[in-house]
LOLO-542706 format. One record per residue (C-alpha): residue number from 1; x, y, z; residue in three letters; chain. Coordinates in nm, 2 decimals, always signed. Layout:
<nodes>
   nr       x       y       z  rest  kette
  NUM       X       Y       Z   ALA      A
...
</nodes>
This chain:
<nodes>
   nr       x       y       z  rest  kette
    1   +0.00   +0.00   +0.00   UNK      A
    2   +0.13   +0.33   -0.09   UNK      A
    3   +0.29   +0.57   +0.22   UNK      A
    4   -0.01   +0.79   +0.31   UNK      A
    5   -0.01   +1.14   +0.49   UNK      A
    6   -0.26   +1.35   +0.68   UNK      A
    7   -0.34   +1.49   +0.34   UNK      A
    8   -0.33   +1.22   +0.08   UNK      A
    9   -0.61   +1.06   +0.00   UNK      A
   10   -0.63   +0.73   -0.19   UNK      A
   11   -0.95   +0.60   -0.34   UNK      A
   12   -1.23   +0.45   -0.12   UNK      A
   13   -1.43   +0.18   -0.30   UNK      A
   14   -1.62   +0.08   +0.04   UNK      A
   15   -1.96   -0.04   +0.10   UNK      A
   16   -2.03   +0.15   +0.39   UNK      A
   17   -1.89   +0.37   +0.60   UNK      A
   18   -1.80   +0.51   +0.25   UNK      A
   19   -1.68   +0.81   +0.09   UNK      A
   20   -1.76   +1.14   +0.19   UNK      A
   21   -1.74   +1.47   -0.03   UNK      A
   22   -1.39   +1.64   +0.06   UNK      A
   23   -1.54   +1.97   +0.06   UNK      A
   24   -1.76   +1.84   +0.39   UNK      A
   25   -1.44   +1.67   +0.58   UNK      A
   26   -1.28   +1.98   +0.49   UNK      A
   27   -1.55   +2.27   +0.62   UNK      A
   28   -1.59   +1.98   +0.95   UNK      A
   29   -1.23   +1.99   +0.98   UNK      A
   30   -1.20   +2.37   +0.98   UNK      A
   31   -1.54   +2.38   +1.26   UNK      A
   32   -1.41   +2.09   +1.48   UNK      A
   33   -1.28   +2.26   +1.76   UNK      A
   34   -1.56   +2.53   +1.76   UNK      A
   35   -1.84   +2.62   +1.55   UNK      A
   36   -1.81   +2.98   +1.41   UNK      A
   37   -1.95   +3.22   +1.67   UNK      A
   38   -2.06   +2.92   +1.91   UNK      A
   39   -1.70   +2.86   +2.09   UNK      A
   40   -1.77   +2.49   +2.08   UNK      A
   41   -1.73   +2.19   +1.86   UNK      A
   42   -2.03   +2.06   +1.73   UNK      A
   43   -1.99   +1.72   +1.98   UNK      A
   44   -2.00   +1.95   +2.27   UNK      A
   45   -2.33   +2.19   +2.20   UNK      A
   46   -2.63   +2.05   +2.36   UNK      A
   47   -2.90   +1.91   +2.12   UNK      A
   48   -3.18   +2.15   +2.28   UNK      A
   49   -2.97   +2.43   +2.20   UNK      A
   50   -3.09   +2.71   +1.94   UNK      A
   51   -2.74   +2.63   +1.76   UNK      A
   52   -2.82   +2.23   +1.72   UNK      A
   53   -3.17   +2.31   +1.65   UNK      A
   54   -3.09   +2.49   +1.39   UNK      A
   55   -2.80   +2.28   +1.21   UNK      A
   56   -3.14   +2.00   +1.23   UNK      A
   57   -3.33   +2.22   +1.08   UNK      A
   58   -3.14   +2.34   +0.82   UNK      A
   59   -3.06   +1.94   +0.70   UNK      A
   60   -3.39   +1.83   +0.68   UNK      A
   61   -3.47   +2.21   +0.48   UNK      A
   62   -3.19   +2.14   +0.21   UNK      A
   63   -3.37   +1.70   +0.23   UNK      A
   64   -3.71   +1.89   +0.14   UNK      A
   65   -3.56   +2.06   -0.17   UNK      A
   66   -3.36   +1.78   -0.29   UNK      A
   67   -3.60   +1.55   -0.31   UNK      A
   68   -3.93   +1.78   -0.34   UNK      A
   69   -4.07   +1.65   -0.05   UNK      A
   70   -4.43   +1.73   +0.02   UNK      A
   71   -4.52   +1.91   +0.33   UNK      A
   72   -4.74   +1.62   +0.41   UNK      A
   73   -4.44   +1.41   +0.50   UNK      A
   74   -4.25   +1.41   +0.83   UNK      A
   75   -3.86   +1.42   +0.79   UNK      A
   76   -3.70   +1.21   +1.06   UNK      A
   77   -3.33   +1.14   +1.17   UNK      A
   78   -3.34   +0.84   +1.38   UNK      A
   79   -3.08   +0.60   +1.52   UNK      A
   80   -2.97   +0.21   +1.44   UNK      A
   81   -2.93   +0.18   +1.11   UNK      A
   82   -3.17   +0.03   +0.84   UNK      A
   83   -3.16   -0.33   +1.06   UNK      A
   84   -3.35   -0.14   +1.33   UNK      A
   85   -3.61   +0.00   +1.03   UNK      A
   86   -3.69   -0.38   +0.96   UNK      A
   87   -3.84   -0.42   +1.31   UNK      A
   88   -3.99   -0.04   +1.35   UNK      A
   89   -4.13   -0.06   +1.03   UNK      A
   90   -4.38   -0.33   +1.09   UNK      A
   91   -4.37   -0.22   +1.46   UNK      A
   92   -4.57   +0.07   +1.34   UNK      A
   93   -4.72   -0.01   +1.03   UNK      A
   94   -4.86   -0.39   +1.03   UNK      A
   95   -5.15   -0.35   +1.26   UNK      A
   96   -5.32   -0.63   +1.40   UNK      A
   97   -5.48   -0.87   +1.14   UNK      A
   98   -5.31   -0.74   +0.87   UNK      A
   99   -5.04   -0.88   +0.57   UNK      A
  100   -4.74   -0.71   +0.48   UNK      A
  101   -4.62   -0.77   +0.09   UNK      A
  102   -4.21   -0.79   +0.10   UNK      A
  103   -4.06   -0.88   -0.24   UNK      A
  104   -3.70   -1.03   -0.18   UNK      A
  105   -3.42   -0.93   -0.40   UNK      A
  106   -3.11   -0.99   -0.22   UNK      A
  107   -2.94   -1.02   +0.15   UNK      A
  108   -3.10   -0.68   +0.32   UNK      A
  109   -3.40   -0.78   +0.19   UNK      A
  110   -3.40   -1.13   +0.32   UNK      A
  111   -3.30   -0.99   +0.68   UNK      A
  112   -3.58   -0.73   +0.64   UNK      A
  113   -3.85   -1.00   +0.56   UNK      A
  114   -3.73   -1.22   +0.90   UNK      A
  115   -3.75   -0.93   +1.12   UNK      A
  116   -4.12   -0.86   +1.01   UNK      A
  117   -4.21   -1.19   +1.00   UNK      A
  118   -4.17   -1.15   +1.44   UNK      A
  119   -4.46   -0.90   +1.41   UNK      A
  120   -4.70   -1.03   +1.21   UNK      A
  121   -4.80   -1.18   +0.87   UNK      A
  122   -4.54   -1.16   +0.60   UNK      A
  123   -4.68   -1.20   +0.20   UNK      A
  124   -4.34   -1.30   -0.03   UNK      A
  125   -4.44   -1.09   -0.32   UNK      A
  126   -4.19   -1.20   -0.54   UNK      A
  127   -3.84   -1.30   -0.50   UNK      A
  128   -3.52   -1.39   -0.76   UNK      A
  129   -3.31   -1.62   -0.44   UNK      A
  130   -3.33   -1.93   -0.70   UNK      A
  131   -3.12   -1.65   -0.95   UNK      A
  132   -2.85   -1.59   -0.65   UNK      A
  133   -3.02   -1.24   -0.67   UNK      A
  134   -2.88   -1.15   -0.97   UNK      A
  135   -3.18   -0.94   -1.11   UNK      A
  136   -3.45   -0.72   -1.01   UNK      A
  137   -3.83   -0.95   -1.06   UNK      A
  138   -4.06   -0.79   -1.33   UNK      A
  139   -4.33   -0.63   -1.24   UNK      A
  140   -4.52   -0.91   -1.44   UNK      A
  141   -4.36   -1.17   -1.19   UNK      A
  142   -4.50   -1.04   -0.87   UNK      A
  143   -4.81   -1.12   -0.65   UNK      A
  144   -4.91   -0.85   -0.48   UNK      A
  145   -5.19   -0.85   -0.18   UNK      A
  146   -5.49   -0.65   -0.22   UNK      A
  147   -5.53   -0.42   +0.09   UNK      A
  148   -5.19   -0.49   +0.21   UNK      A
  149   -5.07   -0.33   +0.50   UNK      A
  150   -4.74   -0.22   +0.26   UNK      A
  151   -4.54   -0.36   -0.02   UNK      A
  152   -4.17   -0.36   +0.11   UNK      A
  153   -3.86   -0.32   -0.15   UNK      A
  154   -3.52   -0.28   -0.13   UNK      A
  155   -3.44   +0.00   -0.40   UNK      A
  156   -3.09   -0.10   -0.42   UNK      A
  157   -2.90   -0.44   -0.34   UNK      A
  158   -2.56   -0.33   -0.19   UNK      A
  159   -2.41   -0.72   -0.21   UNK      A
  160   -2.52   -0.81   -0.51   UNK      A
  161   -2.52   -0.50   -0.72   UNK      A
  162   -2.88   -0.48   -0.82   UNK      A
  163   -3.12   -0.20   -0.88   UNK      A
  164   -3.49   -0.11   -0.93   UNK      A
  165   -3.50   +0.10   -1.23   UNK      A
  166   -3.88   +0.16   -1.25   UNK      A
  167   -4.11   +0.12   -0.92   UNK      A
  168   -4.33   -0.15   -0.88   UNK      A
  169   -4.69   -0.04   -0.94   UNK      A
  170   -4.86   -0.07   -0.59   UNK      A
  171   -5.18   +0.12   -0.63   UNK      A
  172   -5.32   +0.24   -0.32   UNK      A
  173   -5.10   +0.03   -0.09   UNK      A
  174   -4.83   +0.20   +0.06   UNK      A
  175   -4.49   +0.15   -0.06   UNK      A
  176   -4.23   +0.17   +0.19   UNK      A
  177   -3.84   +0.13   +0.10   UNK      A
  178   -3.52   +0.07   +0.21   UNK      A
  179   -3.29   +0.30   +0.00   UNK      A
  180   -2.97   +0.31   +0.27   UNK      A
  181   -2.75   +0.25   -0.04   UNK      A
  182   -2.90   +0.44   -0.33   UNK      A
  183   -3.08   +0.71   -0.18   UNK      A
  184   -3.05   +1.10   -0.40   UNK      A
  185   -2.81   +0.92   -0.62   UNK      A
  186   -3.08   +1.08   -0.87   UNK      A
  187   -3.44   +1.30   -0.87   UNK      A
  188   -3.68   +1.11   -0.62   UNK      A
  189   -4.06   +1.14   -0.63   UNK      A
  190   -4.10   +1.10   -0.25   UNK      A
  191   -4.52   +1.07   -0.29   UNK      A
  192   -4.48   +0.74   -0.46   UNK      A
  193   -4.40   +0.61   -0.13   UNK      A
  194   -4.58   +0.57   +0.23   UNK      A
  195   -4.21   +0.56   +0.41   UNK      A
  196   -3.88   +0.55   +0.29   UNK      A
  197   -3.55   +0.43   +0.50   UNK      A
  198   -3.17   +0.46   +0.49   UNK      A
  199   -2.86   +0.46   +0.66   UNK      A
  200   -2.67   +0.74   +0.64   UNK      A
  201   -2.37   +0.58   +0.60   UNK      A
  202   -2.36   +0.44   +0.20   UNK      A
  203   -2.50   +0.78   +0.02   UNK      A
  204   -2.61   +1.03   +0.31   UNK      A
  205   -2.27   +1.07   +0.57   UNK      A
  206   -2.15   +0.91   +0.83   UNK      A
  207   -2.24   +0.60   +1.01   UNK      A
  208   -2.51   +0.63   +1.27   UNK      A
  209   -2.79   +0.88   +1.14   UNK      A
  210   -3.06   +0.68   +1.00   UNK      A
  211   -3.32   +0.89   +0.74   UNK      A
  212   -3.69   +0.82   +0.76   UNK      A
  213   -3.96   +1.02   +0.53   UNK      A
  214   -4.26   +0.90   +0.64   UNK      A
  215   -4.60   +1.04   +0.53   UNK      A
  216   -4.82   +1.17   +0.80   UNK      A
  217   -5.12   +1.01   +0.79   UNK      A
  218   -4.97   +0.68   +0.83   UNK      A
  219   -4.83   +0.78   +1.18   UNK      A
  220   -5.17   +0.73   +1.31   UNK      A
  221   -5.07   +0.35   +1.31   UNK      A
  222   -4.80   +0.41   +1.58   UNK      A
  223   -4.99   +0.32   +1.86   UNK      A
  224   -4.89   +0.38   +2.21   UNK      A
  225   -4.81   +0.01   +2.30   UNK      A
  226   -4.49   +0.05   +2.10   UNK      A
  227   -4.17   +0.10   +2.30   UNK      A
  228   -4.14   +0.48   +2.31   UNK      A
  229   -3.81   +0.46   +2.12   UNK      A
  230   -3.97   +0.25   +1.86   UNK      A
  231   -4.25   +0.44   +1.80   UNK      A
  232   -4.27   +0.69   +1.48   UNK      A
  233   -4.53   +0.89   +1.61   UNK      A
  234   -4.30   +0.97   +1.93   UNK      A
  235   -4.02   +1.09   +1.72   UNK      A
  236   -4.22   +1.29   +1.47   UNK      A
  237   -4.41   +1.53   +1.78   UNK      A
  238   -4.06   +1.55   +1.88   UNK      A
  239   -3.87   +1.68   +1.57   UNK      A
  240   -3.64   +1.34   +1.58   UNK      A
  241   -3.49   +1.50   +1.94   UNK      A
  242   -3.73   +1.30   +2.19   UNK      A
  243   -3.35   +1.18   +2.30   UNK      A
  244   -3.03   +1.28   +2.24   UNK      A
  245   -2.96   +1.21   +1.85   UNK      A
  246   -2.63   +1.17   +1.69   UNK      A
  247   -2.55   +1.57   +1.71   UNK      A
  248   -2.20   +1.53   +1.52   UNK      A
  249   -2.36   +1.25   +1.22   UNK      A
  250   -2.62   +1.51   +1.16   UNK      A
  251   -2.39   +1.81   +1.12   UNK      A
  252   -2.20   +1.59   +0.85   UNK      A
  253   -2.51   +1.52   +0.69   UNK      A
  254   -2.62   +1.86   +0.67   UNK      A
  255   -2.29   +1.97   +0.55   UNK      A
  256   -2.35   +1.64   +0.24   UNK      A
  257   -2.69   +1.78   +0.16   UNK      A
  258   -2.54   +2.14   +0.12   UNK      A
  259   -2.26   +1.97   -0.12   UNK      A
  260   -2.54   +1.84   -0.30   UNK      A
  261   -2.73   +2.12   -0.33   UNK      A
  262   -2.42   +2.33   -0.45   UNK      A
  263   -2.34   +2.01   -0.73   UNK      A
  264   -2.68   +2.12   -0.92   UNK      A
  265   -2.92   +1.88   -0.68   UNK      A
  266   -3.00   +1.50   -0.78   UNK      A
  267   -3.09   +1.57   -1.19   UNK      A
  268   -2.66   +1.66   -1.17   UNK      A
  269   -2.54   +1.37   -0.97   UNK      A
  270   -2.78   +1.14   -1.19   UNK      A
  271   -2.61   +1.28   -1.48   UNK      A
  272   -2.26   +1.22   -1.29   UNK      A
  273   -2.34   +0.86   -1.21   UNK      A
  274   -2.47   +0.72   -1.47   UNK      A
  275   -2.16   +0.83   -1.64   UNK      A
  276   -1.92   +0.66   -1.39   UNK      A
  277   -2.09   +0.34   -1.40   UNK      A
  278   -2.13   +0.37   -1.76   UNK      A
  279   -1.73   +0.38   -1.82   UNK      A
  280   -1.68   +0.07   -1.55   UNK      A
  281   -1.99   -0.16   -1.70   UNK      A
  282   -1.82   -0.07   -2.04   UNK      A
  283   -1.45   -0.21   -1.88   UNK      A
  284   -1.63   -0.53   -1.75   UNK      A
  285   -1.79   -0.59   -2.06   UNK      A
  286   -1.52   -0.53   -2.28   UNK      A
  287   -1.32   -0.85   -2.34   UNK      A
  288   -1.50   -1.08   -2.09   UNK      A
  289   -1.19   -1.11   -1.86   UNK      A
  290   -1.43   -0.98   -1.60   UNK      A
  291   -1.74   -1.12   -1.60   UNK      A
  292   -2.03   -0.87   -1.43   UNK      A
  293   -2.28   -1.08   -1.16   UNK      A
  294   -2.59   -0.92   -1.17   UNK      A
  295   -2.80   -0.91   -1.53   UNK      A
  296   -2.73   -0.58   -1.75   UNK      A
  297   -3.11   -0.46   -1.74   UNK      A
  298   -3.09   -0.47   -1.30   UNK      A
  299   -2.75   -0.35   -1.27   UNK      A
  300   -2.66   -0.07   -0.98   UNK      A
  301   -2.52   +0.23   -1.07   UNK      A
  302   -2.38   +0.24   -0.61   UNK      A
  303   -2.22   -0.10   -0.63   UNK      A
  304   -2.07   -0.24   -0.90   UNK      A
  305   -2.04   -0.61   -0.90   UNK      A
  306   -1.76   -0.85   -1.06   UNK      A
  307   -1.59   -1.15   -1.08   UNK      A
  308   -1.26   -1.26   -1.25   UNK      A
  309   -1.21   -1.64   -1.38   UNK      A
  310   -1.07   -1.80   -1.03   UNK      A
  311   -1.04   -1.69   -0.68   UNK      A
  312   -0.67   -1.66   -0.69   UNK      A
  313   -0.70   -1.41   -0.93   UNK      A
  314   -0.97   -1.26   -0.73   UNK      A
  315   -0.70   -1.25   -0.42   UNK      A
  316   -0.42   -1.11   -0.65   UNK      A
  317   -0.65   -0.83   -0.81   UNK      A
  318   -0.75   -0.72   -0.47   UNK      A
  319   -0.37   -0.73   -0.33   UNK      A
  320   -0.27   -0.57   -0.65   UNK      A
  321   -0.56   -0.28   -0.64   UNK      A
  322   -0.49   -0.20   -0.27   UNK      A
  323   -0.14   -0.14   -0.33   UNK      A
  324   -0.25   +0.09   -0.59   UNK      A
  325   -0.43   +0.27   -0.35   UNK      A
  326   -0.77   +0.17   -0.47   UNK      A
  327   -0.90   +0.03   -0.13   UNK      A
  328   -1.21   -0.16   -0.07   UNK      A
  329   -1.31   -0.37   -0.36   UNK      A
  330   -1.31   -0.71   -0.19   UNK      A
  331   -1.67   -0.79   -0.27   UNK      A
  332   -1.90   -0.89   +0.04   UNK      A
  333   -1.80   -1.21   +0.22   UNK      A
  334   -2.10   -1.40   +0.13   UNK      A
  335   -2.05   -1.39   -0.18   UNK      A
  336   -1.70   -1.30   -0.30   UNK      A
  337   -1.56   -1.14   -0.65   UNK      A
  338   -1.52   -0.79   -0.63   UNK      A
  339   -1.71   -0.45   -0.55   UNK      A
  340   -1.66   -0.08   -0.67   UNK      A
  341   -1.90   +0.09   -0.41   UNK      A
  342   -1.94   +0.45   -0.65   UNK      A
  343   -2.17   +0.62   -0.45   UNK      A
  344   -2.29   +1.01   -0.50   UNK      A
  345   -1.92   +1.13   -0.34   UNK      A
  346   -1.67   +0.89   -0.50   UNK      A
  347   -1.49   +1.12   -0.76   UNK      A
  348   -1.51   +1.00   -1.12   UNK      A
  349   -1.10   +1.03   -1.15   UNK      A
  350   -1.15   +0.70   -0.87   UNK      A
  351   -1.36   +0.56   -1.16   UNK      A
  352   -1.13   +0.65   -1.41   UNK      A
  353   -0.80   +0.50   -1.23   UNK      A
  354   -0.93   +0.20   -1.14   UNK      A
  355   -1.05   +0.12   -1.50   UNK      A
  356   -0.69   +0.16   -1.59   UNK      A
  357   -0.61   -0.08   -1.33   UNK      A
  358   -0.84   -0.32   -1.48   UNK      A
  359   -0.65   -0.29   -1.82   UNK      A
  360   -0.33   -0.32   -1.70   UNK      A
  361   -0.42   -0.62   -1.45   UNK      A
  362   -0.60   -0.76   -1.76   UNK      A
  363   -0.27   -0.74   -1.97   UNK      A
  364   -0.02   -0.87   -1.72   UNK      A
  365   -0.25   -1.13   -1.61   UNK      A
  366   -0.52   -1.20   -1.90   UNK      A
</nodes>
């Protein structure tokens, strides 16, 4: 691995944790030991204070614009992670009686559909397991539940570097979706969905802010037998501060939404990553010394999934990439090859060097 300093960089294909816009560590770097005119770092201010209050305020405002959300949604910075999601979500939103339709496209998915299936009844709308995930069902191919309590999806399948390209057609069922890994990678339309979920950590900023848009009238289902942490209803008449949040993950992600905002919004970084996965797609596909896992018409445009023809080349392209400072493309452990995690803040010269890896690897090794 190459000698690194305090100020050089190499590139950061990870999954999560994952890149974060430079600009942001840079304006965090410059605030850490006090925020201008405060006399404190942001780790230190309380979260009831007029200064917090308004860094909160100011991330969900700049959320609002990027993805258009209506007023009749609730913006919500929680804590756990999408794996606590899979337990509040039907927690709060499979009532009694009810069915929940999941539709199972890869590992998250699978995890989310055994966590529900604690709380109540569980409908598998459709599911590509038999495929080792390695496409995105047709709309054609799923069996939805009339008066469902929700239809469940996974909008993009970090592992196993799938993607919805179109929603799923869910008429007047509420669609609710775990997006941790794709989430403003492009323009949203937020009233498609009842209640949308994800991790800051993949697309968003650091590790332990979780994002939930929920639309109001569904918070009438959080009933007051929930534990008070777990309940939606609680956090919303409480502006997401009914307990101490993660003050310092929500400055970050504030500071990543006003990077976004200053990029031209999610039209420009839909523009920006399609292009990126565009030029890697085109490197996989080009002589078939990489062979891509998931099907051309479901692949992700976050996590870009590949093999080579045996694992010891798989071993020697990831000791050979690391050394070249392109760090993090061991694919996930379950199911091996390789990964290029390209999210909305991985810079498209990271793209572009690791493609000349690719070639190079290809002709020493090919």
């Amino acid at each position: 691995m190459p000698t690194t300093s305090a100020t050089t960089r190499i590139h950061n294909f990870s999954a999560g944790p994952a890149v974060l816009p430079l600009p942001v560590l840079e304006e965090a770097q410059r605030e850490l030991l006090a925020l201008p005119g405060v006399g404190m770092s942001v780790m230190e201010i309380s979260h009831r204070s007029k200064t917090f209050e308004d860094i909160l305020s100011r991330a969900v405002e700049d959320i609002r614009a990027l993805a258009h959300v209506p007023d009749s949604y609730k913006v919500l910075m929680l804590q756990g992670g999408a794996s606590l999601q899979f337990s509040m979500v039907p927690m709060n939103l499979l009532g009694p009686g009810a069915a929940a339709d999941y539709v199972d496209t890869g590992s998250w998915a699978d995890k989310a559909i055994k966590e529900a299936r604690k709380v109540g009844t569980v409908n598998l709308a459709g599911s590509t397991k038999a495929e080792k995930y390695s496409r995105i069902p047709a709309e054609r191919e799923l069996t939805l539940t009339p008066g469902a309590a929700y239809v469940h999806i996974t909008t993009n399948n970090t592992i196993e570097g799938t993607q919805w390209t179109a929603l799923p057609e869910v008429g007047g069922v509420p669609l609710v979706a775990d997006a941790s890994s794709d989430i403003f990678h492009a323009p949203l339309d937020v009233s498609r969905f009842g209640l949308i979920y994800a991790g800051a950590q993949k697309n968003l900023g650091p590790s332990g802010v979780t994002l939930v848009i929920v639309r109001e009238d569904l918070l009438a289902r959080s009933t007051d037998v929930l534990p008070v942490m777990m309940n939606y209803r609680v956090h919303a008449e409480n502006n997401s501060l009914y307990n101490t949040p993660n003050t310092f993950g929500i400055y970050i992600l504030g500071l990543t939404m006003k990077w976004l905002r200053s990029q031209g919004g999610l039209p420009a970084m839909a523009r920006v990553n399609q292009r990126k996965a565009a030029k890697l797609y085109a490197e996989i596909d080009r002589t078939g010394f990489y062979r891509g896992t998931a099907q051309p018409e479901s692949r992700s445009l976050m996590n870009v999934t590949f093999r080579l023809a045996t694992e010891e080349l798989e071993k020697l392209f990831v000791k050979e990439s690391t050394a070249a400072g392109l760090d993090g493309l061991k694919g996930h452990r379950s199911v091996g090859g390789m990964r290029a995690s390209i999210y909305n803040a991985f810079p498209e010269e990271g793209v572009d060097a690791l493609v000349d890896f690719m070639r190079e690897f290809e002709r020493k090794h090919g």
